[in-house]
C-alpha positions as protocol buffer text, in pm:
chain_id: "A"
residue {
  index: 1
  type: UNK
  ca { x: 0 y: 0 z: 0 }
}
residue {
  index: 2
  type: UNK
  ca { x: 141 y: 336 z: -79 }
}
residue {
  index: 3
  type: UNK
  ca { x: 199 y: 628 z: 231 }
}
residue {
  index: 4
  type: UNK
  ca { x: -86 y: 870 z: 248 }
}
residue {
  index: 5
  type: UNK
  ca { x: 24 y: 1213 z: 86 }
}
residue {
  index: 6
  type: UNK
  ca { x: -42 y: 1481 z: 316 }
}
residue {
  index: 7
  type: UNK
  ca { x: 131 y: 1774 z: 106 }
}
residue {
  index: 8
  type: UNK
  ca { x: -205 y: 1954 z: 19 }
}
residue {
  index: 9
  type: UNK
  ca { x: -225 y: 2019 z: 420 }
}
residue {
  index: 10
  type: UNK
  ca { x: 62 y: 2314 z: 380 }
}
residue {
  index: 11
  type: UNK
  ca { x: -109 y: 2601 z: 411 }
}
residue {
  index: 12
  type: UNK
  ca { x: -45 y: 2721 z: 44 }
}
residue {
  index: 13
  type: UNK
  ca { x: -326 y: 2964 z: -121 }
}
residue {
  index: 14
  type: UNK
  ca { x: -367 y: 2642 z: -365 }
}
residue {
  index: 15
  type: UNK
  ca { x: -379 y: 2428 z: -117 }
}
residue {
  index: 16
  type: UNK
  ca { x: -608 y: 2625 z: 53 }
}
residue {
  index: 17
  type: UNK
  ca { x: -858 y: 2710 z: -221 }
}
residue {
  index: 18
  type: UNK
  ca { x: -865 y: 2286 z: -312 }
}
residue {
  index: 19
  type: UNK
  ca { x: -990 y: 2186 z: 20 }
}
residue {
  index: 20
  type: UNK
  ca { x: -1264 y: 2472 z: -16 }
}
residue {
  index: 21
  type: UNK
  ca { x: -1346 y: 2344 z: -322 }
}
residue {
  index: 22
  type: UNK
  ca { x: -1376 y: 2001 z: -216 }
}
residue {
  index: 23
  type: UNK
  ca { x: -1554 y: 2074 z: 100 }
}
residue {
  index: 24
  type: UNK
  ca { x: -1798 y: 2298 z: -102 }
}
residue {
  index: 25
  type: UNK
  ca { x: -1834 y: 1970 z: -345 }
}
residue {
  index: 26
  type: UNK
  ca { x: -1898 y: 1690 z: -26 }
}
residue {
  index: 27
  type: UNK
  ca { x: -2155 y: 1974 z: 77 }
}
residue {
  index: 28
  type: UNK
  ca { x: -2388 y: 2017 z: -215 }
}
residue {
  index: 29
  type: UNK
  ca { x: -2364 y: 1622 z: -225 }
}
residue {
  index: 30
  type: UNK
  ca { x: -2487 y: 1585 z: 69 }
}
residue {
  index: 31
  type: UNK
  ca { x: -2749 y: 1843 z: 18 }
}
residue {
  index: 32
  type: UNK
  ca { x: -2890 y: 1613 z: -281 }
}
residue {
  index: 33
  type: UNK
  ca { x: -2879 y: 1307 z: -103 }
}
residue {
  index: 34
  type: UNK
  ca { x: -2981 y: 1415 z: 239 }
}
residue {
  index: 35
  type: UNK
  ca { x: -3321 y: 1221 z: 393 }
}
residue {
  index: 36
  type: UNK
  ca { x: -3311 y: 997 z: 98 }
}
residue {
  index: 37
  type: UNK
  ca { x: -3280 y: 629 z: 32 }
}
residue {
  index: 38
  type: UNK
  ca { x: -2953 y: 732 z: -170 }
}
residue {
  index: 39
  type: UNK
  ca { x: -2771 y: 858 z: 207 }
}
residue {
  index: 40
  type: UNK
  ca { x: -2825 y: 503 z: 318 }
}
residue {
  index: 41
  type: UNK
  ca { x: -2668 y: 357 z: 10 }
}
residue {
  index: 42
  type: UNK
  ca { x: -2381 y: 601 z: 54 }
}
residue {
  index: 43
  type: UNK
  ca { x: -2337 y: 493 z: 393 }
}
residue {
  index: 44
  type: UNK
  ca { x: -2365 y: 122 z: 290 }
}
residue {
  index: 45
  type: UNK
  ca { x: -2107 y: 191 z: 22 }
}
residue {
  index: 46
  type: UNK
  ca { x: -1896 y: 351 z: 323 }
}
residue {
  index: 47
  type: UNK
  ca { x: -1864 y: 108 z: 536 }
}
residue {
  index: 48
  type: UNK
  ca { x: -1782 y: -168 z: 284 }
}
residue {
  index: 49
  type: UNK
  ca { x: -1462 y: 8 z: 179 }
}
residue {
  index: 50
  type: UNK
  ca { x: -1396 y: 43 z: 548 }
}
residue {
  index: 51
  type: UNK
  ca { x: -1419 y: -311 z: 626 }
}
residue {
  index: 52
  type: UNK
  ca { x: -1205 y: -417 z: 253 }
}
residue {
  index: 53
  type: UNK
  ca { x: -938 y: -189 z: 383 }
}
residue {
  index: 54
  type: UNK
  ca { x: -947 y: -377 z: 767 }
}
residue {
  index: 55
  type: UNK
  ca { x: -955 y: -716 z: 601 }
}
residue {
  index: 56
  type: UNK
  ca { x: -675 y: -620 z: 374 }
}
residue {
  index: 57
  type: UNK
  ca { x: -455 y: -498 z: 677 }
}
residue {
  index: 58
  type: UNK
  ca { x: -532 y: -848 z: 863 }
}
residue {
  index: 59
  type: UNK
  ca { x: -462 y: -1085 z: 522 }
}
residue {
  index: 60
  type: UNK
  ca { x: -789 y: -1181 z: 519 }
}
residue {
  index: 61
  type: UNK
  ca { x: -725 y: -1363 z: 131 }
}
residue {
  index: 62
  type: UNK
  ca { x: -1072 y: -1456 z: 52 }
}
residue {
  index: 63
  type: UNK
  ca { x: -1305 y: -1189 z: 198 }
}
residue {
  index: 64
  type: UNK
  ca { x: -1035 y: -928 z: 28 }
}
residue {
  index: 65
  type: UNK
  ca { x: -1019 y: -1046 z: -244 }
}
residue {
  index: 66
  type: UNK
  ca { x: -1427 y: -1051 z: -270 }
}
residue {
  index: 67
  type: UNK
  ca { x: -1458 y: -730 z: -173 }
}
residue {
  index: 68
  type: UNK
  ca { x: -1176 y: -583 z: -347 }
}
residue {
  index: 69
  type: UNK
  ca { x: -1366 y: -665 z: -692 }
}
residue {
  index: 70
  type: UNK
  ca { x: -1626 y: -444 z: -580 }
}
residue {
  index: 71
  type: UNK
  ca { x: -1424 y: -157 z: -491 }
}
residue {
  index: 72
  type: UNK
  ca { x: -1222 y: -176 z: -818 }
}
residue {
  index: 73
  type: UNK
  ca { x: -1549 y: -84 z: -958 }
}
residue {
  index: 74
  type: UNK
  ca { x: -1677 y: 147 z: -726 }
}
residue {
  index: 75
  type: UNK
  ca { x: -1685 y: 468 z: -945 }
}
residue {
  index: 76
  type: UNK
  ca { x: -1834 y: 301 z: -1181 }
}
residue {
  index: 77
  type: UNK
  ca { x: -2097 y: 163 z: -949 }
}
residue {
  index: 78
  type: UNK
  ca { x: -2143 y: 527 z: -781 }
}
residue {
  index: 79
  type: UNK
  ca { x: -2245 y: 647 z: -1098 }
}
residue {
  index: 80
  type: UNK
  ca { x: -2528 y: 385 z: -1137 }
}
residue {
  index: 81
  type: UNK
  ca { x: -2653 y: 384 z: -820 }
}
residue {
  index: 82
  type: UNK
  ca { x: -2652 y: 772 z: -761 }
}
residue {
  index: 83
  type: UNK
  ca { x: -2712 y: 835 z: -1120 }
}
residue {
  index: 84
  type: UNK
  ca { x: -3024 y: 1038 z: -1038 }
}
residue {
  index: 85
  type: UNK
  ca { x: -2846 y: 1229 z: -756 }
}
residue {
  index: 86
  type: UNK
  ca { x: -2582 y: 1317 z: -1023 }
}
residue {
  index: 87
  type: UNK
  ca { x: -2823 y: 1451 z: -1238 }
}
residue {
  index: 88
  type: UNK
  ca { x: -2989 y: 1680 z: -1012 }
}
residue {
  index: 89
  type: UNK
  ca { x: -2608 y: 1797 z: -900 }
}
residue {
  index: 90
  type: UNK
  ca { x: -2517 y: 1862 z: -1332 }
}
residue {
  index: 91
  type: UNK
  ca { x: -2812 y: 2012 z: -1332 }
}
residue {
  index: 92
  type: UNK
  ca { x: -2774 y: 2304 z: -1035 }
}
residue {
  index: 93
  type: UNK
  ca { x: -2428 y: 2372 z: -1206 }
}
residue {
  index: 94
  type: UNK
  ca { x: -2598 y: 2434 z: -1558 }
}
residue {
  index: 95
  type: UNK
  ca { x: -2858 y: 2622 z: -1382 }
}
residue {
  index: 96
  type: UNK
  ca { x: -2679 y: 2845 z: -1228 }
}
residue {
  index: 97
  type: UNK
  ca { x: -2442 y: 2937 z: -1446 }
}
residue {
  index: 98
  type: UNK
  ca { x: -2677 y: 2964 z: -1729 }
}
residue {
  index: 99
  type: UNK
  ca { x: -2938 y: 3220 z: -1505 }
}
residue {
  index: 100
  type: UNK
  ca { x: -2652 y: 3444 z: -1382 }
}
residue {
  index: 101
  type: UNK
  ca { x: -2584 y: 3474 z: -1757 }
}
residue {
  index: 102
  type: UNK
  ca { x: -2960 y: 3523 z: -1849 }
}
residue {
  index: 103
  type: UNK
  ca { x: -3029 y: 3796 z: -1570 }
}
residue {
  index: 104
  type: UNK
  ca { x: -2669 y: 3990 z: -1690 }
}
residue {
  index: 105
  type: UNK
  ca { x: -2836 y: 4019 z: -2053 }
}
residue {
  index: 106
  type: UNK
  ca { x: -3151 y: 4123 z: -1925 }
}
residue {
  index: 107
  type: UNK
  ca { x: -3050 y: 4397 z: -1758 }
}
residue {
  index: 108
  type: UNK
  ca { x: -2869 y: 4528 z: -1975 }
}
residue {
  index: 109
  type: UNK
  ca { x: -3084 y: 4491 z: -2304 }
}
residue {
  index: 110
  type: UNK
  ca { x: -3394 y: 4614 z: -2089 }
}
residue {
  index: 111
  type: UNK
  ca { x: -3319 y: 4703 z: -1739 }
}
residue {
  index: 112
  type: UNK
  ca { x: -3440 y: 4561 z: -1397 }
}
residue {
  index: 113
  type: UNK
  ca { x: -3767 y: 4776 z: -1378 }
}
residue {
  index: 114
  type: UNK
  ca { x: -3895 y: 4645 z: -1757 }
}
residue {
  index: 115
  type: UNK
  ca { x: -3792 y: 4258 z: -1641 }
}
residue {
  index: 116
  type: UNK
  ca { x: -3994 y: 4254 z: -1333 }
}
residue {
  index: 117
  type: UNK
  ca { x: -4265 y: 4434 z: -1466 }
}
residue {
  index: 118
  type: UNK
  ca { x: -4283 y: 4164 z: -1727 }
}
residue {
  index: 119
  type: UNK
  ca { x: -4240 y: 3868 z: -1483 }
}
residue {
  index: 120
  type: UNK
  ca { x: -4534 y: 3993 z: -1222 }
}
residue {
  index: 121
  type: UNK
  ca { x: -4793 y: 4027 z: -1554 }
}
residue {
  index: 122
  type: UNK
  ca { x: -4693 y: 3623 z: -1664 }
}
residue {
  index: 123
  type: UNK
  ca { x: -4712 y: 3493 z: -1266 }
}
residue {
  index: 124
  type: UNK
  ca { x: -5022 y: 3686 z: -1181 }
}
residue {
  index: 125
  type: UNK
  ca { x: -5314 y: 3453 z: -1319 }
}
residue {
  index: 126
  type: UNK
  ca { x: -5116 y: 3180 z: -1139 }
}
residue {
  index: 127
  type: UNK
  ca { x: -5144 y: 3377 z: -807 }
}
residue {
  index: 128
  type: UNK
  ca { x: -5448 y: 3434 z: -883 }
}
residue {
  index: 129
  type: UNK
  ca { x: -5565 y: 3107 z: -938 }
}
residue {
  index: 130
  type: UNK
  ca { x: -5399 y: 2953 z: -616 }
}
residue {
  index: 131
  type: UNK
  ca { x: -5621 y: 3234 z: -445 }
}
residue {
  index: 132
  type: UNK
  ca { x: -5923 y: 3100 z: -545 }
}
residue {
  index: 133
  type: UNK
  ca { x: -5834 y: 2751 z: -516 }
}
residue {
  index: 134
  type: UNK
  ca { x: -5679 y: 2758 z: -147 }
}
residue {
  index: 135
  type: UNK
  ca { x: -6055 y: 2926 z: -70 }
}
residue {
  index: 136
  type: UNK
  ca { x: -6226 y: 2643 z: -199 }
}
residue {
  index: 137
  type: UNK
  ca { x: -5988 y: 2345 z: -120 }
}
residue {
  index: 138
  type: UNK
  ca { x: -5910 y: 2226 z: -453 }
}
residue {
  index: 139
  type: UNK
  ca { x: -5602 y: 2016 z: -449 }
}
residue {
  index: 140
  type: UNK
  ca { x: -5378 y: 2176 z: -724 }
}
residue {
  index: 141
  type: UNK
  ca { x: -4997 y: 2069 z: -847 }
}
residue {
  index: 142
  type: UNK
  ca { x: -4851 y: 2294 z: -1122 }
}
residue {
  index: 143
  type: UNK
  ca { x: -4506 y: 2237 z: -1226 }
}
residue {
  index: 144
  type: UNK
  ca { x: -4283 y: 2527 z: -1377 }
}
residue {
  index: 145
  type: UNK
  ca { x: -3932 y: 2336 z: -1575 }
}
residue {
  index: 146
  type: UNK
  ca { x: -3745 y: 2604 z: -1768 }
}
residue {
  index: 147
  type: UNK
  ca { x: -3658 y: 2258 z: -2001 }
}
residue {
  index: 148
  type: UNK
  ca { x: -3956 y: 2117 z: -2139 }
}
residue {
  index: 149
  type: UNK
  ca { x: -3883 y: 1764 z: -2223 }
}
residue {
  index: 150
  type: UNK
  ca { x: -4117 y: 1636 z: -2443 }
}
residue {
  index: 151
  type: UNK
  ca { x: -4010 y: 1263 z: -2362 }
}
residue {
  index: 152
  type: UNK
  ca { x: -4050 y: 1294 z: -1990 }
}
residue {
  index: 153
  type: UNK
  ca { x: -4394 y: 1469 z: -1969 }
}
residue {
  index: 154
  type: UNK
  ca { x: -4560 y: 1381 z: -2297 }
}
residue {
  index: 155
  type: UNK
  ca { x: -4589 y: 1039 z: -2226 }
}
residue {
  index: 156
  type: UNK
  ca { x: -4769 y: 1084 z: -1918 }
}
residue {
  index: 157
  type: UNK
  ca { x: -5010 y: 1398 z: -2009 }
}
residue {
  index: 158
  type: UNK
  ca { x: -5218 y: 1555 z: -2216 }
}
residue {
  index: 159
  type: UNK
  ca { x: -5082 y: 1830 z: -2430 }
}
residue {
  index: 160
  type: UNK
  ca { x: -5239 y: 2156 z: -2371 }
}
residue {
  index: 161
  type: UNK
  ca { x: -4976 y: 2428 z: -2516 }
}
residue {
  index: 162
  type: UNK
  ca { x: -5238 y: 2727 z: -2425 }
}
residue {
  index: 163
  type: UNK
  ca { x: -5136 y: 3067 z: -2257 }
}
residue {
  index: 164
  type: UNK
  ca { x: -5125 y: 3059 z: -1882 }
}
residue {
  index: 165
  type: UNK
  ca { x: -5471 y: 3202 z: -1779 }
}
residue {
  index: 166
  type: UNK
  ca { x: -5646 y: 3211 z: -1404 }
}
residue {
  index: 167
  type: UNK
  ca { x: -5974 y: 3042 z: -1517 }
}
residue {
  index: 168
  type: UNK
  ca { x: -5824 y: 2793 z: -1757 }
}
residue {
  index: 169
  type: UNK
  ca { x: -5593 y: 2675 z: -1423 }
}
residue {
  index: 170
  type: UNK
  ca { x: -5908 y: 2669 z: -1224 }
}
residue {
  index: 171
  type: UNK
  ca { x: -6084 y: 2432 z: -1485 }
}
residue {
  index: 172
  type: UNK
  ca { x: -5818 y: 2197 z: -1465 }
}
residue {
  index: 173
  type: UNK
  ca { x: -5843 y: 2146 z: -1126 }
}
residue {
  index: 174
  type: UNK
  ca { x: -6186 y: 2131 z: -1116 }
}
residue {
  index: 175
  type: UNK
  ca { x: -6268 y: 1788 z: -924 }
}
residue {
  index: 176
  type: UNK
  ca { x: -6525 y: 1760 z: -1208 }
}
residue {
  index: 177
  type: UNK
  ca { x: -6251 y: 1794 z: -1447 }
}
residue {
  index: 178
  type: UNK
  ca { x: -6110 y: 1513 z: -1640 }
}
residue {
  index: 179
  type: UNK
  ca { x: -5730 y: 1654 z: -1637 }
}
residue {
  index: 180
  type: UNK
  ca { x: -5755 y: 1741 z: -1249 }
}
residue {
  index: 181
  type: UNK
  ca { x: -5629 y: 1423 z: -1122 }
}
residue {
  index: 182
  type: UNK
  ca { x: -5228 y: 1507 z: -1249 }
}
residue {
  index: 183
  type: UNK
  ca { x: -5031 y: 1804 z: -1299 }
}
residue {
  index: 184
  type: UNK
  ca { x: -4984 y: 2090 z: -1519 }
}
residue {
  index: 185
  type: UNK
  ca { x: -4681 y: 2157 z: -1622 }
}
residue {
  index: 186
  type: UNK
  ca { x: -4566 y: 2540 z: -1767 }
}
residue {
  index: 187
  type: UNK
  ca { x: -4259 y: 2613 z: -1945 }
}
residue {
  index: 188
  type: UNK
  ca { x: -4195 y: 2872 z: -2196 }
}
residue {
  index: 189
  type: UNK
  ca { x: -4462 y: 3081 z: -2062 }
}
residue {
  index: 190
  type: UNK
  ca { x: -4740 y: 2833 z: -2121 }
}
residue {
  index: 191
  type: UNK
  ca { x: -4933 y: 2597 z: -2028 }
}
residue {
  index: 192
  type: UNK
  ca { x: -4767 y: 2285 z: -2238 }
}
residue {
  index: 193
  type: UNK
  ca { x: -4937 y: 1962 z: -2059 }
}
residue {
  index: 194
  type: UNK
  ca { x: -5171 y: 1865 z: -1826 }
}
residue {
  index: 195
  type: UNK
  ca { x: -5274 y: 1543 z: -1600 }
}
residue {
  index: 196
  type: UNK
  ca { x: -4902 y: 1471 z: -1590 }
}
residue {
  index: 197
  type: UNK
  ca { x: -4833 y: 1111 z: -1365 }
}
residue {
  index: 198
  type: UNK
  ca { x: -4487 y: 1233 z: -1184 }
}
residue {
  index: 199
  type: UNK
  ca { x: -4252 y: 1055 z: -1003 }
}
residue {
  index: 200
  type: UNK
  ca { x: -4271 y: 1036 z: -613 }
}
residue {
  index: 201
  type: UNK
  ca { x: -3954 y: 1113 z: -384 }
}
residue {
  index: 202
  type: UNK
  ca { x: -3790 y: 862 z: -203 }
}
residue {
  index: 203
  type: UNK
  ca { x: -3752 y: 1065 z: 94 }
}
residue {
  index: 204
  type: UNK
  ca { x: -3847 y: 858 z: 402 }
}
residue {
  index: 205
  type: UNK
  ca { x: -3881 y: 1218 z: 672 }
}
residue {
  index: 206
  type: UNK
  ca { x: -4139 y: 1384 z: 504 }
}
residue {
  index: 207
  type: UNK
  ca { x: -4403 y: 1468 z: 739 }
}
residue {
  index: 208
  type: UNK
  ca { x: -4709 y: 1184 z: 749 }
}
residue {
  index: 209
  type: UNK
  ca { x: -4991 y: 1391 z: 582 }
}
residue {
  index: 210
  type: UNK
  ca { x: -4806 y: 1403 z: 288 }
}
residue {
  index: 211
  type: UNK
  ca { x: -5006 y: 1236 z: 7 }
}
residue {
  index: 212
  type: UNK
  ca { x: -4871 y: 1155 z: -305 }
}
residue {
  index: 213
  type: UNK
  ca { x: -4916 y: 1554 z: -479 }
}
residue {
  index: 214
  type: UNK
  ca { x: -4719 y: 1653 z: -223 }
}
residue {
  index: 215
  type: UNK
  ca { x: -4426 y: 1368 z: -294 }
}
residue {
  index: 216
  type: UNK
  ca { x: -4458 y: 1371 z: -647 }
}
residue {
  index: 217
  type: UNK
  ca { x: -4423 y: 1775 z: -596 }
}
residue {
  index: 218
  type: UNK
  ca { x: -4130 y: 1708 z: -448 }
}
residue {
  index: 219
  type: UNK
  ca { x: -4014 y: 1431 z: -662 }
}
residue {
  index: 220
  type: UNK
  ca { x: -4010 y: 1605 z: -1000 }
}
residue {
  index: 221
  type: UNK
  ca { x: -3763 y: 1921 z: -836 }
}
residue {
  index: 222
  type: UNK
  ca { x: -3555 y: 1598 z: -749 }
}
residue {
  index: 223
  type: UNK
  ca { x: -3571 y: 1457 z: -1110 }
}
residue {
  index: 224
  type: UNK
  ca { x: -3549 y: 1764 z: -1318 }
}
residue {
  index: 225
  type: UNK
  ca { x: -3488 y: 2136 z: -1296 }
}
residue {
  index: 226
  type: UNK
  ca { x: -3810 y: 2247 z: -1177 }
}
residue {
  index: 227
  type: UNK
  ca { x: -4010 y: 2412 z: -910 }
}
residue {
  index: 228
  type: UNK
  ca { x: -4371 y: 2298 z: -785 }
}
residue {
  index: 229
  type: UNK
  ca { x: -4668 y: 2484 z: -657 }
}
residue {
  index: 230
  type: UNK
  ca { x: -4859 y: 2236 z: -414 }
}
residue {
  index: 231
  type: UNK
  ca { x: -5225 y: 2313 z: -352 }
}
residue {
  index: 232
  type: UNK
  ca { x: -5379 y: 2090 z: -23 }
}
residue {
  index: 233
  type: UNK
  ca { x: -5689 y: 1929 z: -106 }
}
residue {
  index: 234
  type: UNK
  ca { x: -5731 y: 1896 z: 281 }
}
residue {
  index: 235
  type: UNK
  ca { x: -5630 y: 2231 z: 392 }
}
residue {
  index: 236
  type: UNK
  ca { x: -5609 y: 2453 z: 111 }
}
residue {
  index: 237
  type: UNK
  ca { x: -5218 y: 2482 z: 230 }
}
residue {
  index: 238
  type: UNK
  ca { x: -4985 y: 2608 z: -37 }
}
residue {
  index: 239
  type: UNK
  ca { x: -4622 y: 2462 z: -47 }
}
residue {
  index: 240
  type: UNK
  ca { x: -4375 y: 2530 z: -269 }
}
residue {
  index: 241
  type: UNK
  ca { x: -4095 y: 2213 z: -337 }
}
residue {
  index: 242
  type: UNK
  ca { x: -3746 y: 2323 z: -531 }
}
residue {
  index: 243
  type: UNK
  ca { x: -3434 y: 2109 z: -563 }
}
residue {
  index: 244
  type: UNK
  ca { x: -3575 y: 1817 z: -336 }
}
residue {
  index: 245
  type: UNK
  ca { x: -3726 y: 2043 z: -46 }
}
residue {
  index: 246
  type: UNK
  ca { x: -4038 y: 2203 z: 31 }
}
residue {
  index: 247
  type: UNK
  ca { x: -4167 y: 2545 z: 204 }
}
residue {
  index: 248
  type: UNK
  ca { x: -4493 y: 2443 z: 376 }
}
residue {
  index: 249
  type: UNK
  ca { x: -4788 y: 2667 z: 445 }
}
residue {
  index: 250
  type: UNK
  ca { x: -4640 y: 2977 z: 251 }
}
residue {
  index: 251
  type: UNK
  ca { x: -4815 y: 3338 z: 209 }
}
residue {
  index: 252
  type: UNK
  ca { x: -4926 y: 3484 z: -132 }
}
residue {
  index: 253
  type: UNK
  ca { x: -4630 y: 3734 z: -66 }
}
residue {
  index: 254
  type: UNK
  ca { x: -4391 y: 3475 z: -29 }
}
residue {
  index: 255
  type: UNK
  ca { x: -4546 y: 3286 z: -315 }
}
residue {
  index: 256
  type: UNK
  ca { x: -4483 y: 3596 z: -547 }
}
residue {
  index: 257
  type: UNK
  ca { x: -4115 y: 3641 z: -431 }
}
residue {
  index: 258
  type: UNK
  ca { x: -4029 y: 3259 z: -538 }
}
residue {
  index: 259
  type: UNK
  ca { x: -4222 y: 3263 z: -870 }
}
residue {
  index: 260
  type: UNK
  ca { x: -4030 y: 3605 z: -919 }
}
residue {
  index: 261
  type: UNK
  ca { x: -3696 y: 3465 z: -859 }
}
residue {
  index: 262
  type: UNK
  ca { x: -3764 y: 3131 z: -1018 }
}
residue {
  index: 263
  type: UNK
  ca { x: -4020 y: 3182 z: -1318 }
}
């Protein structure tokens, strides 16, 4: 076995800016896979490499050499098992470095006043419309993905591609509707599908009343780079789920901040 290398522990500007980085790294990672399945995995995957390197140290032949196999393939095996947590970490990095890039041009083509003005006129019929349906208790899930993929909605939903309107959210969700059981998804400043089947987190500490709008709210900001608007059939509760995690019981204020900053 070869001697551990401690030279990046001299306190060198380098040196200094790598562990940063790296701790910065471990930290988003563990942001993506905290309260999910894929932490237990991770832990699993952990302790395995411990125990190869103790077995190895007492010349344990057999059990090494079993359990060295698997770690000769263990990036290769983080990849596929975390492949979904990898995603969603790709994903944040695109995101932000392509909206920092967005806001620059926008500013300076138009100016802040003329962008905002623009964005409160495209998120008002949804505030709107979560008004109206947090009075009356009609459970409500709309999904806003800057991406539309066409091969992860479509084959779940019903096209729609109509412009985002108060009443035509509130006839979706109509319990008399035939689209309401589902969710809308916007993108592109429309309405582009409706009655969507999502997927559901895997989270396993999400409070009990949590049905499955509320996990599959959650699961699609895992999944894909997209925010969620939960309505509470129950309670008439708004939420709002981003990057794996939720903001329960939020006001209309707070509801217009997000959608500002996100939509």
């Amino acid at each position: 076995m070869q001697p551990l290398d401690f030279s990046f522990l001299k306190p060198t500007i380098p040196n200094i800016l790598d562990v940063l980085l790296v701790a910065f790294i471990l930290y988003q990672l563990y942001n993506l896979i905290r309260g999910t399945i894929a932490a237990n995995i991770f832990i699993g995957f952990i302790a395995i490499c411990l125990l190869y390197k103790i077995v190895d140290l007492l010349h344990m032949q057999l059990l090494s050499a079993i359990l060295g196999k698997f770690a000769s393939v263990g990036i290769i095996a983080i990849v596929i098992v975390f492949q979904q947590e990898v995603r969603r970490f790709l994903l944040l990095v695109g995101k932000n470095a392509s909206l920092q890039r967005n806001k620059a041009w926008w500013k300076y083509f138009f100016g802040k006043a003329e962008a905002e003005k623009n964005n409160y006129a495209r998120i008002k019929p949804i505030i709107d419309a979560c008004k109206v349906m947090k009075q009356t208790r009609t459970g409500a899930l709309i999904v806003f993905t800057k991406y539309y993929d066409e091969q992860f909605y479509q084959n779940s939903c019903e096209v729609v591609d109509a412009k985002i309107s108060k009443r035509l959210l509130e006839s979706i969700f109509q319990k008399n509707s035939p689209l309401h059981d589902g969710a809308v998804v916007i993108s592109e400043n429309k309405i582009k599908s409706a009655s969507c089947i999502l997927p559901v987190t895997e989270k396993s500490d999400l409070p009990a009343q949590f049905g499955l709008r509320h996990r599959a709210g959650i699961g699609v900001t895992e999944a894909n780079d997209a925010t969620a608007i939960i309505v509470s059939e129950e309670t008439g509760e708004i939420s709002y789920a981003k990057q794996g995690r939720i903001k329960m019981n939020i006001s209309f204020a707070e509801l217009e901040k997000l959608l500002n900053k996100d939509f």
